[in-house]
KOLKEDREN-275208 format. One record per residue: residue number from 1; x, y, z of N, C-alpha, C in turn. Coordinates in nm, 2 decimals. Example, Ala and Ser with C-alpha at 12.3 -4.5 7.8 and 13.67 -1.06 7.14 Angstrom:
BEGIN
+------+--------+--------+--------+--------+--------+--------+--------+--------+--------+
: resi :   n_xx :   n_yy :   n_zz :  ca_xx :  ca_yy :  ca_zz :   c_xx :   c_yy :   c_zz :
+------+--------+--------+--------+--------+--------+--------+--------+--------+--------+
:    1 :   1.32 :  -0.57 :   0.78 :   1.23 :  -0.45 :   0.78 :   1.32 :  -0.33 :   0.78 :
:    2 :   1.28 :  -0.22 :   0.71 :   1.37 :  -0.11 :   0.71 :   1.29 :   0.00 :   0.79 :
+------+--------+--------+--------+--------+--------+--------+--------+--------+--------+
***
This chain:
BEGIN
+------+--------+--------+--------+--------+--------+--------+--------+--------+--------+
: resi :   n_xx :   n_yy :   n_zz :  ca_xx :  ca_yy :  ca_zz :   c_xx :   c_yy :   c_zz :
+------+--------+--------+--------+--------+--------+--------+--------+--------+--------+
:    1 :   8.30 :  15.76 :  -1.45 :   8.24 :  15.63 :  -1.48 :   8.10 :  15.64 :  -1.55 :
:    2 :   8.03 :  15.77 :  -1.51 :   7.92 :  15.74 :  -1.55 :   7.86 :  15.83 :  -1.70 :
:    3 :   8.00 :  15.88 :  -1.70 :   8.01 :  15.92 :  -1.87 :   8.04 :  15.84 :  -1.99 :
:    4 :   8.14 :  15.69 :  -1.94 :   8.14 :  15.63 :  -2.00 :   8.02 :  15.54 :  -2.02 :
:    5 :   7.91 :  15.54 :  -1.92 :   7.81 :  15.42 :  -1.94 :   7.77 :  15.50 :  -2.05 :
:    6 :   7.76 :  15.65 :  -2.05 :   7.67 :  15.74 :  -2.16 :   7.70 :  15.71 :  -2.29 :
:    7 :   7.84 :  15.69 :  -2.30 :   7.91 :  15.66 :  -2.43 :   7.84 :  15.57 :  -2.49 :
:    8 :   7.86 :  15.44 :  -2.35 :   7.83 :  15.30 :  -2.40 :   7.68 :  15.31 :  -2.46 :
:    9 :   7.62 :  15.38 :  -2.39 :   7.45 :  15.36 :  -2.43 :   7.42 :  15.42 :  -2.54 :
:   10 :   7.52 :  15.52 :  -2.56 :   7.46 :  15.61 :  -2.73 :   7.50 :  15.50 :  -2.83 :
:   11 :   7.58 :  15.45 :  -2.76 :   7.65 :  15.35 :  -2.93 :   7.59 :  15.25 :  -2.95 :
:   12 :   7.51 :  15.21 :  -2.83 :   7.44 :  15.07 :  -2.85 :   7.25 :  15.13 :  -2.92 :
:   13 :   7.20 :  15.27 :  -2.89 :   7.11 :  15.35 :  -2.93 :   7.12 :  15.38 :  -3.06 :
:   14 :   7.28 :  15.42 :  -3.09 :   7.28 :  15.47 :  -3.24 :   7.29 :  15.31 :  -3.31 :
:   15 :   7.38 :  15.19 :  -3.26 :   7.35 :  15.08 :  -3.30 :   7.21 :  15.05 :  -3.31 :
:   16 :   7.08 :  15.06 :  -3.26 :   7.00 :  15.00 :  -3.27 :   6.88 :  15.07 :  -3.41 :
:   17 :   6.91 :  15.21 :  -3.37 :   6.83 :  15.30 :  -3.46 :   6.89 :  15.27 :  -3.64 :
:   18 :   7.03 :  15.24 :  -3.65 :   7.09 :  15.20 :  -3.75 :   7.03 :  15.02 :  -3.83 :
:   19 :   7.01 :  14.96 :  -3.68 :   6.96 :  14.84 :  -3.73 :   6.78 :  14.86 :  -3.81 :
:   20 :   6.73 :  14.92 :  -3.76 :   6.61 :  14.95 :  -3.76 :   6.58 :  15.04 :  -3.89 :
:   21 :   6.70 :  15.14 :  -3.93 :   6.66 :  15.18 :  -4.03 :   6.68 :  15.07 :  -4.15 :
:   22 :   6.78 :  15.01 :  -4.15 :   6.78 :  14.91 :  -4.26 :   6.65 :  14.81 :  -4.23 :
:   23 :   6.59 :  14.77 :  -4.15 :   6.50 :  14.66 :  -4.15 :   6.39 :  14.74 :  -4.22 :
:   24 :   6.36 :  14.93 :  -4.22 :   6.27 :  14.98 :  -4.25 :   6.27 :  15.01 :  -4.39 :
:   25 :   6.39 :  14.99 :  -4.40 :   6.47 :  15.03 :  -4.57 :   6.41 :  14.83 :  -4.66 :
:   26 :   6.42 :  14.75 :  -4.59 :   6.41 :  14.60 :  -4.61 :   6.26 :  14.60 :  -4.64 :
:   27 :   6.16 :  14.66 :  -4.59 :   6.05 :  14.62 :  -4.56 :   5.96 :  14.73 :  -4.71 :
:   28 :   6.03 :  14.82 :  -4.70 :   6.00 :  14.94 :  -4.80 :   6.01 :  14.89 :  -4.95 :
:   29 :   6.11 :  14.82 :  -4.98 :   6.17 :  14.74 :  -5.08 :   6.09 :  14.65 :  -5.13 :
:   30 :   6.03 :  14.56 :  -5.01 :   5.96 :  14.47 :  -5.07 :   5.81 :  14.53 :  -5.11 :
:   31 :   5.79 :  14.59 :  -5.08 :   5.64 :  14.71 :  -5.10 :   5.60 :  14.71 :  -5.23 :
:   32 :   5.72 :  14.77 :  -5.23 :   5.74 :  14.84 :  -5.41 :   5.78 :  14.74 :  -5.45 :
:   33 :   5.90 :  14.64 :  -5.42 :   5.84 :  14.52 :  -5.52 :   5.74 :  14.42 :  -5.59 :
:   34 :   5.68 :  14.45 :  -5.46 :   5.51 :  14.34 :  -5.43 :   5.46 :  14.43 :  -5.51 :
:   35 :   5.42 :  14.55 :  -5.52 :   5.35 :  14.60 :  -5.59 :   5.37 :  14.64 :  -5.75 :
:   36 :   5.48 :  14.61 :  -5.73 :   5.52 :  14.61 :  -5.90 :   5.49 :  14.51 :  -5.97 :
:   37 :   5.57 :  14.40 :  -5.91 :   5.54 :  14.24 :  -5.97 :   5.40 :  14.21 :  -5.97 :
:   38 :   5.31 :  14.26 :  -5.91 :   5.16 :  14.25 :  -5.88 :   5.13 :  14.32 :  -6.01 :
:   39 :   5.18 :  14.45 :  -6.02 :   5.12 :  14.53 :  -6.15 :   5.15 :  14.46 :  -6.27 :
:   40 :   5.29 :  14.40 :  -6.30 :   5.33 :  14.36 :  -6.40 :   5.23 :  14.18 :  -6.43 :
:   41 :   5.17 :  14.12 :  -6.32 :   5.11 :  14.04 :  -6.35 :   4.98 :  14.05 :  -6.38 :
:   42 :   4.91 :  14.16 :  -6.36 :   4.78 :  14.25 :  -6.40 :   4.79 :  14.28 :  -6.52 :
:   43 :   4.90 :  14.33 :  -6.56 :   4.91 :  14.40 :  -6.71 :   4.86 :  14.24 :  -6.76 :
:   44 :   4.95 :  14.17 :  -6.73 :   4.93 :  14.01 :  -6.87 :   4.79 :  13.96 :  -6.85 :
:   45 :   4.76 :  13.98 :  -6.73 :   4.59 :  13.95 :  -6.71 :   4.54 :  14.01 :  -6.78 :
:   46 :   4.51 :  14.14 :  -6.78 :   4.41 :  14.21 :  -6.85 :   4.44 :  14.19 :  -7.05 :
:   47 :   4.58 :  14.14 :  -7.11 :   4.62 :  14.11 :  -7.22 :   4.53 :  13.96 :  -7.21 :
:   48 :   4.55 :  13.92 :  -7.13 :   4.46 :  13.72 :  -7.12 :   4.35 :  13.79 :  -7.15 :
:   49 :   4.28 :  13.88 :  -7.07 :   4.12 :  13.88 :  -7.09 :   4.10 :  13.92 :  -7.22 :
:   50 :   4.15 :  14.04 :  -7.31 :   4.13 :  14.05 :  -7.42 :   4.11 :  13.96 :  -7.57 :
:   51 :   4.21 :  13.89 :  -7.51 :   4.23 :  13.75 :  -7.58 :   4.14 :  13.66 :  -7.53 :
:   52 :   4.06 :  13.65 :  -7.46 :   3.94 :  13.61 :  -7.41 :   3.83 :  13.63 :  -7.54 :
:   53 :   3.83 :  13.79 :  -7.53 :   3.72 :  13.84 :  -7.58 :   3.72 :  13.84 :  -7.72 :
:   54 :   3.85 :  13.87 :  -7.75 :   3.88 :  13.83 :  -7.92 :   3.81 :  13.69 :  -7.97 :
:   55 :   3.88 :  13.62 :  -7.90 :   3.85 :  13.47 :  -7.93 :   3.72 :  13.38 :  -7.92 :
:   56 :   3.63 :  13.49 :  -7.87 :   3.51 :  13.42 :  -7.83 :   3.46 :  13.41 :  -7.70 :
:   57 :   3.59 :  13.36 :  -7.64 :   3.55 :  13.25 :  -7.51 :   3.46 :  13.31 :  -7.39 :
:   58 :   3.47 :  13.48 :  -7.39 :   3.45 :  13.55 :  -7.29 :   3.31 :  13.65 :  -7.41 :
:   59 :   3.20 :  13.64 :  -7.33 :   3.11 :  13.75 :  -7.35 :   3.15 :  13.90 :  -7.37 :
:   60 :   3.15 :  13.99 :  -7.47 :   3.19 :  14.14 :  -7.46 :   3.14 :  14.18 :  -7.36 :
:   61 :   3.03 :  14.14 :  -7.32 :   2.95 :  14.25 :  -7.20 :   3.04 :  14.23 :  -7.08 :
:   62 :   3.02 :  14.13 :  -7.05 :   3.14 :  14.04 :  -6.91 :   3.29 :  14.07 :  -6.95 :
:   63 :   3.35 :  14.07 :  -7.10 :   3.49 :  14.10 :  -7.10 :   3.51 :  14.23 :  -7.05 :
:   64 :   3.42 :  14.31 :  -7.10 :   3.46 :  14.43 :  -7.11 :   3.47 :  14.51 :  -6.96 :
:   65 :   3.33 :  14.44 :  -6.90 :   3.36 :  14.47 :  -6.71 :   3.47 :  14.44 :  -6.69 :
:   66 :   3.51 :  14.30 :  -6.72 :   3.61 :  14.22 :  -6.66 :   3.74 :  14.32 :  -6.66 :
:   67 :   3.77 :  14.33 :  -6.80 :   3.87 :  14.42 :  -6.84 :   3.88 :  14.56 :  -6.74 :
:   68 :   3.75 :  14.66 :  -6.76 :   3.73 :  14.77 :  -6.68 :   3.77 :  14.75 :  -6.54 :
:   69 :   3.74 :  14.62 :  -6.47 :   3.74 :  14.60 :  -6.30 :   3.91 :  14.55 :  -6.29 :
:   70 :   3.91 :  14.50 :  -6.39 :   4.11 :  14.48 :  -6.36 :   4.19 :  14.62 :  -6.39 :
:   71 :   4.15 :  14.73 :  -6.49 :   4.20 :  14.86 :  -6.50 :   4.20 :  14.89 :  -6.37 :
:   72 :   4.06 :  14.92 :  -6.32 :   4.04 :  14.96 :  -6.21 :   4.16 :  14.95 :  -6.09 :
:   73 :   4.19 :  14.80 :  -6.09 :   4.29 :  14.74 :  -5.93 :   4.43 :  14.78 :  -6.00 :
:   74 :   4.47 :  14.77 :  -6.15 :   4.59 :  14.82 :  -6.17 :   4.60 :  14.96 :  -6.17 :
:   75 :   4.49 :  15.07 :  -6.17 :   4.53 :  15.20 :  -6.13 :   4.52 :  15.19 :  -5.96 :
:   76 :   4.43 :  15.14 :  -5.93 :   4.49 :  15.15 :  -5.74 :   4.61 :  15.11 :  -5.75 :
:   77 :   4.70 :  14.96 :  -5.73 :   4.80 :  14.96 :  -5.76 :   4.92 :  15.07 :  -5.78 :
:   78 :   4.89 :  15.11 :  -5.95 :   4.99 :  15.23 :  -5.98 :   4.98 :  15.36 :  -5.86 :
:   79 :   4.84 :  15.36 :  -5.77 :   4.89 :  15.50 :  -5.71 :   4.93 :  15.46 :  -5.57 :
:   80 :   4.91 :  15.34 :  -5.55 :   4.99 :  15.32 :  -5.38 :   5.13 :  15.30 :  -5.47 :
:   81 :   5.15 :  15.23 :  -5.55 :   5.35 :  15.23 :  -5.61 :   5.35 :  15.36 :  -5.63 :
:   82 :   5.29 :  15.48 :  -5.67 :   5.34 :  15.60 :  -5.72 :   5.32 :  15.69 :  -5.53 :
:   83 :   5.25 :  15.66 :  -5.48 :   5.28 :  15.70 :  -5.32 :   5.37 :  15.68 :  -5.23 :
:   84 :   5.41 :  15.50 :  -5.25 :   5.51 :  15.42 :  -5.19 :   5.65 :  15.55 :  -5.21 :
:   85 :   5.71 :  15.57 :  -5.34 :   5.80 :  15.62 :  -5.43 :   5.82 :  15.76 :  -5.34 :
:   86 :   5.69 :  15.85 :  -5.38 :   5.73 :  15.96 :  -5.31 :   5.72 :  16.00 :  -5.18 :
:   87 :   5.67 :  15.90 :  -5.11 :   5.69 :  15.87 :  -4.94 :   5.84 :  15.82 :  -4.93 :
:   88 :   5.93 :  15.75 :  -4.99 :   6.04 :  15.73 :  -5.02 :   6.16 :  15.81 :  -4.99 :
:   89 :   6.10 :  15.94 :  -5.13 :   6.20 :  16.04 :  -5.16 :   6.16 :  16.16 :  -5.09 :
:   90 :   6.10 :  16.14 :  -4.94 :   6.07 :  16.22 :  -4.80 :   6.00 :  16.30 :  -4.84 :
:   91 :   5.89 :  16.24 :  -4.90 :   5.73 :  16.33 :  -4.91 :   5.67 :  16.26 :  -4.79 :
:   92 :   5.52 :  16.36 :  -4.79 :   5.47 :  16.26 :  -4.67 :   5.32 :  16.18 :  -4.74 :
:   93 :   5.27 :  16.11 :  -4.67 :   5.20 :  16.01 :  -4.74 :   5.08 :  16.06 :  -4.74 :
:   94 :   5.01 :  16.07 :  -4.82 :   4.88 :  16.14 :  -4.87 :   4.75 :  16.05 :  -4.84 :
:   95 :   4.63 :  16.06 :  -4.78 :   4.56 :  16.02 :  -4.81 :   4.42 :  16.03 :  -4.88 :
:   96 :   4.50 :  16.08 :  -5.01 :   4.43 :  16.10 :  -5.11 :   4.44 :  16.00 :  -5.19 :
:   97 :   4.58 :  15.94 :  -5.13 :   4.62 :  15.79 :  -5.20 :   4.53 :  15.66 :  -5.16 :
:   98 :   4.54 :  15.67 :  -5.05 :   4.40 :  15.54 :  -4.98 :   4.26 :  15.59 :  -5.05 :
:   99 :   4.21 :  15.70 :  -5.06 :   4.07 :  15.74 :  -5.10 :   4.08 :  15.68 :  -5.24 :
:  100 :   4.14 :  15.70 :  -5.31 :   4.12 :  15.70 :  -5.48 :   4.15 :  15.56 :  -5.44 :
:  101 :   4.22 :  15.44 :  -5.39 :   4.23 :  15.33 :  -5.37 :   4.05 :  15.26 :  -5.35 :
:  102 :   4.03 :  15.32 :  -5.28 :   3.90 :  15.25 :  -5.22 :   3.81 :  15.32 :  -5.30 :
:  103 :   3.81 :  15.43 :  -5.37 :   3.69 :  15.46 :  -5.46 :   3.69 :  15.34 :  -5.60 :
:  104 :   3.86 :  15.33 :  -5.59 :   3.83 :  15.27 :  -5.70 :   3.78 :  15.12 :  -5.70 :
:  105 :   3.82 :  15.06 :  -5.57 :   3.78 :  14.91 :  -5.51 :   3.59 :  14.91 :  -5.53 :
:  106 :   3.55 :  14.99 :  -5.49 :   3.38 :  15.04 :  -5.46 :   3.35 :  15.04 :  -5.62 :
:  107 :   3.40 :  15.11 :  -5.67 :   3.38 :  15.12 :  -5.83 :   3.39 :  15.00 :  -5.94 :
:  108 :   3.50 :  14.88 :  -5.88 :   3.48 :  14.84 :  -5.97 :   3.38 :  14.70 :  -5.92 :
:  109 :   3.40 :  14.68 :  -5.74 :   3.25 :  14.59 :  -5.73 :   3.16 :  14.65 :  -5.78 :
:  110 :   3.09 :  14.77 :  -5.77 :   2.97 :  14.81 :  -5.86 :   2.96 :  14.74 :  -5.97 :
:  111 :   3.04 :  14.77 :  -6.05 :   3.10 :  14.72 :  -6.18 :   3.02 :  14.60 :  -6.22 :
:  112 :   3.10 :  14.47 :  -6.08 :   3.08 :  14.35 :  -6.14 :   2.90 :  14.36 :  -6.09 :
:  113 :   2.88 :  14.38 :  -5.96 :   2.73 :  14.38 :  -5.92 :   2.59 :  14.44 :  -6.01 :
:  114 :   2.71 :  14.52 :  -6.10 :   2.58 :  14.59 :  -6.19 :   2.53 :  14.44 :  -6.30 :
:  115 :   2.59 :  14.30 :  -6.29 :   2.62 :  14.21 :  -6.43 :   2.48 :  14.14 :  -6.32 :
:  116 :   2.44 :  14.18 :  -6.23 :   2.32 :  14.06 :  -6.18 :   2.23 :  14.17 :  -6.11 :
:  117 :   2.13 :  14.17 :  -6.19 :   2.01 :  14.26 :  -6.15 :   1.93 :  14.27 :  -6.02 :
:  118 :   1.94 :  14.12 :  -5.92 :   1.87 :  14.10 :  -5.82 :   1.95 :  14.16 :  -5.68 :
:  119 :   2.05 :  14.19 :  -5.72 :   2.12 :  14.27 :  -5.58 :   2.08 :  14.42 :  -5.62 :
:  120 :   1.99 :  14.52 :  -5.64 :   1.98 :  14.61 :  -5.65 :   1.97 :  14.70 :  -5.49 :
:  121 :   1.96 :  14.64 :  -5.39 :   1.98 :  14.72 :  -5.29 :   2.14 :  14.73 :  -5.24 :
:  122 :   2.18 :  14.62 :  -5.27 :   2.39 :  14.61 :  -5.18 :   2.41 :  14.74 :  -5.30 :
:  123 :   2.36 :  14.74 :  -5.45 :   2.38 :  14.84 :  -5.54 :   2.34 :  14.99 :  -5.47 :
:  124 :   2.27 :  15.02 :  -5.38 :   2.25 :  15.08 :  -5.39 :   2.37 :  15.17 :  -5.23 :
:  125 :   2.37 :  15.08 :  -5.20 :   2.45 :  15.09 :  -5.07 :   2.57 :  15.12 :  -5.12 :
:  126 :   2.66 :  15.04 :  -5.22 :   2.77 :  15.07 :  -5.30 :   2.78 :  15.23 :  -5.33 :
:  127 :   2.64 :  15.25 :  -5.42 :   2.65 :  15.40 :  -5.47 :   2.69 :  15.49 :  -5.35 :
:  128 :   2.57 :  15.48 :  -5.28 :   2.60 :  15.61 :  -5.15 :   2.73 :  15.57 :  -5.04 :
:  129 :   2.79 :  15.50 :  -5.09 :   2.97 :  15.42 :  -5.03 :   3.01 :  15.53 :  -5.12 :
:  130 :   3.03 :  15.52 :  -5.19 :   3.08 :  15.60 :  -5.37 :   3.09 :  15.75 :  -5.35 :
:  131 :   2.97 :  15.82 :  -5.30 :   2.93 :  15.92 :  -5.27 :   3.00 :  15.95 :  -5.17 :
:  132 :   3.03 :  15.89 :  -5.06 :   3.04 :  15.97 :  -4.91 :   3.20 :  15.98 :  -4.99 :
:  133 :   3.28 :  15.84 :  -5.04 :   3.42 :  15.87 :  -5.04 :   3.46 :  16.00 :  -5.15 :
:  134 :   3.37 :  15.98 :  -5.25 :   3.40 :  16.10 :  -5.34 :   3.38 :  16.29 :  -5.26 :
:  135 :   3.27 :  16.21 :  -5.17 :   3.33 :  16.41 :  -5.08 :   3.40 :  16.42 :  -5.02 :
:  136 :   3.46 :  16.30 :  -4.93 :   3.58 :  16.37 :  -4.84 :   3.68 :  16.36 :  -4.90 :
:  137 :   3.70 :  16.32 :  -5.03 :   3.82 :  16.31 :  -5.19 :   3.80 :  16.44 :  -5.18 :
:  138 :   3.68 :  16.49 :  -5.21 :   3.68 :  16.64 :  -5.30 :   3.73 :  16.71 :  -5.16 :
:  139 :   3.67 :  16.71 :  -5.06 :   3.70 :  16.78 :  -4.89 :   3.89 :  16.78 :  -4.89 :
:  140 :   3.95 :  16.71 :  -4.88 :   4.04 :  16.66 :  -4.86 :   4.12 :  16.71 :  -4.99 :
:  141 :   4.07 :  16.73 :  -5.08 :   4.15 :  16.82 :  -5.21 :   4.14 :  16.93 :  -5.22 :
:  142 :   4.04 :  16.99 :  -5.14 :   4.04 :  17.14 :  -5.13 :   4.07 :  17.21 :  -5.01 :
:  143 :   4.09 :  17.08 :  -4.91 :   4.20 :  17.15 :  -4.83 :   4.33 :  17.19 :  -4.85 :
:  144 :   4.39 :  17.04 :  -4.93 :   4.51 :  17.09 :  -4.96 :   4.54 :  17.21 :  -5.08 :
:  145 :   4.44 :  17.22 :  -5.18 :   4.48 :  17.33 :  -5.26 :   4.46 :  17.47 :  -5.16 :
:  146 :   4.41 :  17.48 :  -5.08 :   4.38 :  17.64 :  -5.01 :   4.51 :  17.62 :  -4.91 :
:  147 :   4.60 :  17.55 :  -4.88 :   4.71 :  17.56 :  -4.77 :   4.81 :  17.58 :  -4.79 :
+------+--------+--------+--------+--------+--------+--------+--------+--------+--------+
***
């Protein structure tokens, strides 16, 4: 009797872990899609801003940020989609991937913060933000190259 409950409980176990992987498989999907369709509406954004700047309507100095601070969120973007991918195909997830994300978030508020002179201390706070994430970047890439 009590081999069959064993039966019963693996199958309802392997049933559940089976459910679970498709919900995890469901959720992964949308990731990479969110983040694609996000990238692909950034690409036309940064095409708008140009056409901004062509046209007049947008200042060079302000397009040109503008432009650089949207590069900026479409390369974070491309390296969580290019992380997502090879967390996927059973790599493990890097976070060298989050760092370069947030260096680049930090970089490109600088960016805009640098366009108004009177914030020069949050500027300054940004920088040494900048700083601490770029050593444990460099820390964190020279561990993995020595291992």
């Amino acid at each position: 009797m009590e081999r069959k409950n064993n039966t019963v409980q693996n199958k309802y176990i392997r049933l559940l872990i089976f459910g679970l992987e498709g919900i995890s498989y469901l959720f992964d999907a949308f990731v990479v899609l969110t983040l694609f369709g996000v990238g692909i509406f950034l690409m036309v954004w940064i095409i708008y801003e140009f056409y901004m700047v062509l046209i007049g309507q947008l200042p060079i100095e302000r397009g040109g940020l503008s432009i650089l601070g949207s590069i900026l969120v479409l390369y974070a973007i491309s390296e969580l989609l290019l992380g997502e991918l090879r967390r996927l195909k059973g790599g493990t997830i890097s976070i060298k991937v989050f760092l370069s994300v947030a260096l680049a978030a930090v970089i490109r508020k600088v960016l805009i913060l640098s366009l108004t002179p009177e914030k020069h201390e949050e500027l300054i706070v940004l920088a040494l933000l900048v700083l601490a994430l770029g050593i444990v970047f460099w820390l964190i890439n020279r561990a993995e190259t020595t291992i």
